[in-house]
GUTI-160671 format. One record per residue (C-alpha): residue in three letters; residue number from 0; x negated, y, z negated. Coordinates in steps of 0.02 Angstrom, whole numbers, always signed. Layout:
! GUTI-160671
  type  seq       u       v       w
   ALA  NUM       X       Y       Z
...
END
This chain:
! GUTI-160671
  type  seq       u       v       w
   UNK    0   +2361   -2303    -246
   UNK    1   +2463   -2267    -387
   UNK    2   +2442   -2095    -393
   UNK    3   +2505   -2100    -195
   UNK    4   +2654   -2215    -264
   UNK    5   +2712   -2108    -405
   UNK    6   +2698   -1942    -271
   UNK    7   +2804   -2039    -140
   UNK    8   +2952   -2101    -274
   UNK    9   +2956   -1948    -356
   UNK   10   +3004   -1872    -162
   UNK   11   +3117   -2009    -119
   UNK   12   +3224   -2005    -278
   UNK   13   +3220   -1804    -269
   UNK   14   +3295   -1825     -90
   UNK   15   +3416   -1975    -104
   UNK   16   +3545   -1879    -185
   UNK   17   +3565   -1770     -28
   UNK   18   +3589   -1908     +90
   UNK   19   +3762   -1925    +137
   UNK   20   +3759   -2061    +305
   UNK   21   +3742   -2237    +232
   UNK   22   +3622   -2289    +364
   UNK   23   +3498   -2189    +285
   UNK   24   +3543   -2197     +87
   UNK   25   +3488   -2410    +152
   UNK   26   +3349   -2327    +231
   UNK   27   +3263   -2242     +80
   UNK   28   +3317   -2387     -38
   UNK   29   +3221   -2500     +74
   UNK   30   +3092   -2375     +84
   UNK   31   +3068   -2373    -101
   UNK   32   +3069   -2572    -127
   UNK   33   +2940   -2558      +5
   UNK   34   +2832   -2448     -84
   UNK   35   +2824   -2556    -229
   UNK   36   +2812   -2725    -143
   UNK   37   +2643   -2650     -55
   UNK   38   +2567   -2637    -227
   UNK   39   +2611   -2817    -288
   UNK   40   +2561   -2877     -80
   UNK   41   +2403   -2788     -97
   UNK   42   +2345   -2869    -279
   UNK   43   +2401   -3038    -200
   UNK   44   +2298   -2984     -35
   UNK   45   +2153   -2945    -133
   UNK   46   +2181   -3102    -253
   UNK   47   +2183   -3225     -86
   UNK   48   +2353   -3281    -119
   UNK   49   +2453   -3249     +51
   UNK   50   +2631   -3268     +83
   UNK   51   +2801   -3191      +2
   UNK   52   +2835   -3318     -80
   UNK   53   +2795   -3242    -239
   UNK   54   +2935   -3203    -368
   UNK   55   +2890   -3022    -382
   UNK   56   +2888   -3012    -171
   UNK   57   +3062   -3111    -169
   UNK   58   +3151   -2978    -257
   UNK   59   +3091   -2832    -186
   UNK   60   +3064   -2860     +12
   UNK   61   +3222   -2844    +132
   UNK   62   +3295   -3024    +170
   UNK   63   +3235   -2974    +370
   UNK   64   +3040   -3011    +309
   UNK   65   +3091   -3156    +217
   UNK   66   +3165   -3227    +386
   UNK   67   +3012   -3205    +485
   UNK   68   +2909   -3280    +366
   UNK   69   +3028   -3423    +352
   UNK   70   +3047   -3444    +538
   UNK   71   +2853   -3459    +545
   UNK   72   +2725   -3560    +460
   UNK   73   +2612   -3479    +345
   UNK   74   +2468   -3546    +229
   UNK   75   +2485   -3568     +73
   UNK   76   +2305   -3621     -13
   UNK   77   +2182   -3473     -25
   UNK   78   +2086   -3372    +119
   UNK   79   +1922   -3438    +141
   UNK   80   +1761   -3377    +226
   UNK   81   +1664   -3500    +344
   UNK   82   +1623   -3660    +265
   UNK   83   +1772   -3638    +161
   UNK   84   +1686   -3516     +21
   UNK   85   +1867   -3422     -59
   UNK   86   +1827   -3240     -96
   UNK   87   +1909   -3259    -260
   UNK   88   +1835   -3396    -318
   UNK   89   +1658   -3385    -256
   UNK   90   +1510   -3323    -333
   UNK   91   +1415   -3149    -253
   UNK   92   +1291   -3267    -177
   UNK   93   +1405   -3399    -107
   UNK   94   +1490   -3260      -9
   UNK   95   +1341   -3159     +27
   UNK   96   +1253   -3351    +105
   UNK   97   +1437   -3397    +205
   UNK   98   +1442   -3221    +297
   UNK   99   +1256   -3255    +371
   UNK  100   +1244   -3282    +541
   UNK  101   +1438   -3354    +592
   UNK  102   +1453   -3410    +758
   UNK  103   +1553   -3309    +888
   UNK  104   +1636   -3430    +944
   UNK  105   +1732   -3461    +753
   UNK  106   +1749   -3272    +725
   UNK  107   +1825   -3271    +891
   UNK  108   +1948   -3403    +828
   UNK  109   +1978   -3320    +660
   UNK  110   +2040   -3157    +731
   UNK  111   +2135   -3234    +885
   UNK  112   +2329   -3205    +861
   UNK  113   +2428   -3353    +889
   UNK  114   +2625   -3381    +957
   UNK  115   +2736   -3387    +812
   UNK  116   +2627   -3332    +672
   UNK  117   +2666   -3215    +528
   UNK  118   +2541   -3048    +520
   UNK  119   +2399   -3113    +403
   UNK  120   +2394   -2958    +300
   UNK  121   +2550   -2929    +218
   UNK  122   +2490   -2745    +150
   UNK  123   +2488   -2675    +301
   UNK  124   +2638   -2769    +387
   UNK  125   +2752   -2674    +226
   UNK  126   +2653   -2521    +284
   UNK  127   +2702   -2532    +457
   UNK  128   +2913   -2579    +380
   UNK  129   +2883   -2409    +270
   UNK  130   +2853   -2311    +435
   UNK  131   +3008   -2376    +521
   UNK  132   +3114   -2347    +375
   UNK  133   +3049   -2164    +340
   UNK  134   +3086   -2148    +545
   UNK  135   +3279   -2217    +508
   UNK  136   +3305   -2047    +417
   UNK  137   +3296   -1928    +563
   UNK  138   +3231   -1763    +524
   UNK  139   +3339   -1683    +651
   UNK  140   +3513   -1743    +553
   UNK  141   +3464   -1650    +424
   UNK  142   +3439   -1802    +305
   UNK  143   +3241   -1760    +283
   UNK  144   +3179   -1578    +290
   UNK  145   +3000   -1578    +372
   UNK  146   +2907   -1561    +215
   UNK  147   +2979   -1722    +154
   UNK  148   +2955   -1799    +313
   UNK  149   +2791   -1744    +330
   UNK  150   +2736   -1779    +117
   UNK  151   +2811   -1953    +178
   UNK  152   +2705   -1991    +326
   UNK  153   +2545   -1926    +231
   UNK  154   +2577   -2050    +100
   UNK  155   +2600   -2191    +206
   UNK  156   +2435   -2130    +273
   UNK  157   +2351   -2117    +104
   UNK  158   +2407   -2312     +69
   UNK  159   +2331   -2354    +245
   UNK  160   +2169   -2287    +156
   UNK  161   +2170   -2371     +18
   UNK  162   +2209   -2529     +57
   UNK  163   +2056   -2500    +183
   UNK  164   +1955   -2477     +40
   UNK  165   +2017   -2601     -78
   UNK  166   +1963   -2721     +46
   UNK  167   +1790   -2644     +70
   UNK  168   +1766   -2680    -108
   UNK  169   +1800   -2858     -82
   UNK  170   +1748   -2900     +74
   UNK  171   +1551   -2825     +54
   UNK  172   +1460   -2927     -66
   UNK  173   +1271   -2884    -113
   UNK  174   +1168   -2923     +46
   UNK  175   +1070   -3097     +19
   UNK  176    +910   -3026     +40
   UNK  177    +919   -2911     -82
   UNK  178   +1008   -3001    -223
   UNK  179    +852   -3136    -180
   UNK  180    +720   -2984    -189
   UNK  181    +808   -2935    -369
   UNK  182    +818   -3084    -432
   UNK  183    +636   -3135    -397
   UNK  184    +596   -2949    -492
   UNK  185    +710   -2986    -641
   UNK  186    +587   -3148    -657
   UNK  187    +423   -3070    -651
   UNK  188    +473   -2928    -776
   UNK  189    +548   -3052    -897
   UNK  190    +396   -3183    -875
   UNK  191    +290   -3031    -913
   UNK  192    +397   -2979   -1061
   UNK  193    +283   -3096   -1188
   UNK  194    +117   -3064   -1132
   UNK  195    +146   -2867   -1155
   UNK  196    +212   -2912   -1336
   UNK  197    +116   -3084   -1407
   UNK  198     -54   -2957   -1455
   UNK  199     +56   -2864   -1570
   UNK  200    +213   -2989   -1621
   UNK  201    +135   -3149   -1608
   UNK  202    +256   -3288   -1620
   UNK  203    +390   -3146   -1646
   UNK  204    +351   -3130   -1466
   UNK  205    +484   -3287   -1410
   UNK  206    +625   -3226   -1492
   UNK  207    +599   -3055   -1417
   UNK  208    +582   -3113   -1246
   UNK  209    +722   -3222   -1260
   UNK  210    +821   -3059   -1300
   UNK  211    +738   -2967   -1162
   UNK  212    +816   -3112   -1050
   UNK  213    +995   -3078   -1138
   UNK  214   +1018   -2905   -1099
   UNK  215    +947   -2898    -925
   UNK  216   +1015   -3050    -836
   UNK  217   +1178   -3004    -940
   UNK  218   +1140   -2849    -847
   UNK  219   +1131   -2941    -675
   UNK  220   +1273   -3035    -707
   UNK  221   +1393   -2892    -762
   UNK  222   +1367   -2822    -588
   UNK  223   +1408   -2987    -492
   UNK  224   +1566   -2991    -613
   UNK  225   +1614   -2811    -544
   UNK  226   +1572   -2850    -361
   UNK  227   +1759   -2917    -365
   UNK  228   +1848   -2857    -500
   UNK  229   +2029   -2893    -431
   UNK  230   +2050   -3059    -512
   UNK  231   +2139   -3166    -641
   UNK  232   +1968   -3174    -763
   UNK  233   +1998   -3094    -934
   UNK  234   +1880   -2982    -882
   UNK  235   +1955   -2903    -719
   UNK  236   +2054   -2762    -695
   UNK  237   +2254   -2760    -749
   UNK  238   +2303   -2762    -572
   UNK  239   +2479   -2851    -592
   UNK  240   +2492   -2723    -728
   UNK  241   +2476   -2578    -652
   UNK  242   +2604   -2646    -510
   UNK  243   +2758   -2686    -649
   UNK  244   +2721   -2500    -685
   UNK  245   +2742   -2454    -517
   UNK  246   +2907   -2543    -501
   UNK  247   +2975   -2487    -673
   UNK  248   +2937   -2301    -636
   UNK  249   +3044   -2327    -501
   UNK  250   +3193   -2399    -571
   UNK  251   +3163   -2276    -704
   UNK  252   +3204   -2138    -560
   UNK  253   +3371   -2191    -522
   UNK  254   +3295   -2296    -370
   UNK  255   +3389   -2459    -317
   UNK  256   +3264   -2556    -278
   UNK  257   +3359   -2707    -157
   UNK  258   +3359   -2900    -201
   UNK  259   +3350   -3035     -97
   UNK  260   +3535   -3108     -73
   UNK  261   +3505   -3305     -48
   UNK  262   +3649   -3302     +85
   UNK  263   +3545   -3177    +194
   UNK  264   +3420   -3324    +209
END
């Protein structure tokens, strides 16, 4: 994703200078603040924090998105999974147990648009702004060659792919059954550890066992940890880092990224 972002800048700011109708100089600044915001939407997606009500959001989304999430309710506590298990803060088997066997008539409910609500994901709502914005600059008044049209729309493609997977990742814990079958495994080979090792260590043979038990479930629990590794634990990725690079490469390309004027709200 940031390998698409930098790509997409980079052909913005090298085609901003030609732009001469205002319309569309608005058009590829929004475009650009657009690009950005999907990062920072997309770790707060994957994070369960919805909303743009987030300072990062606030300053780089048009004031038109900040209207129609104003005009609308939209919740603010985390997304949870039946029986109110939060991706982010859930454990691989808590998830894994609340996906079993949901009802049809809740999943029904879940995905069910209602009058008057905001899109639920944000990612792909900024997505679907990008596209209208890159269709503002028409390629027949010369504003956007083809290729730049075209390096544009694959892009906006490439995000649609990522975000796809980014979710995947998140969304598809370790399958009950099989976290139960490896867990009952990782037992019998540990409570076997000290009667391989008590003929030749003796009472060494505790101490090594309990080290056996150290490094494997450490083992088992490392891959949980990774399972979701979009987080705010010491220990997950540098997601809201790699965004402020996002946005600073930007700026650093002569792009104005828009703010959000308080009388526009």
């Amino acid at each position: 994703m940031q390998a698409t972002s930098r790509t997409l800048l980079r052909t913005i700011s090298l085609s901003t200078p030609g732009v001469t109708n205002p319309a569309h100089a608005r058009a590829l600044r929004e475009l650009s603040a657009l690009v950005v915001a999907f990062g920072y939407a997309t770790m707060h997606r994957l994070r369960d924090e919805p909303g743009v009500h987030h300072p990062e959001l606030a300053a780089l989304l048009p004031p038109s998105i900040h209207k129609a999430y104003a005009a609308a309710p939209t919740p603010t506590g985390p997304a949870t999974l039946p029986g109110g298990v939060a991706h982010s803060n859930a454990s691989e088997p808590e998830r894994a147990t609340a996906a079993l066997n949901v009802p049809d008539e809740v999943e029904a409910a879940r995905w069910s648009p209602r009058a008057g609500e905001v899109p639920s994901n944000l990612p792909l709502f900024l997505l679907r702004a990008a596209q209208a914005s890159v269709l503002a600059t028409k390629v027949g008044d010369a504003q956007l060659d083809a290729a730049v049209y075209g390096a544009t729309a694959g892009a906006l493609q490439a995000f649609t792919e990522q975000l796809t997977a980014l979710e995947r990742i998140r969304d598809t814990p370790i399958p009950l059954v099989l976290q139960l079958h490896l867990q009952l495994l990782l037992l019998f080979f540990v409570g076997a550890v000290p009667l391989q090792l008590v003929g030749s260590l003796g009472v060494l043979a505790i101490p090594a066992t309990a080290m056996a038990c150290v490094v494997y479930y450490g083992i088992d629990k490392s891959a949980e940890e990774m399972s979701d590794p979009f987080g705010t634990e010491p220990n997950d990725l540098p997601v809201a880092r790699y965004c402020q690079d996002m946005e600073r490469e930007a700026r650093e390309l002569g792009l104005v990224l828009p703010g959000l004027d308080k009388k526009d709200l």
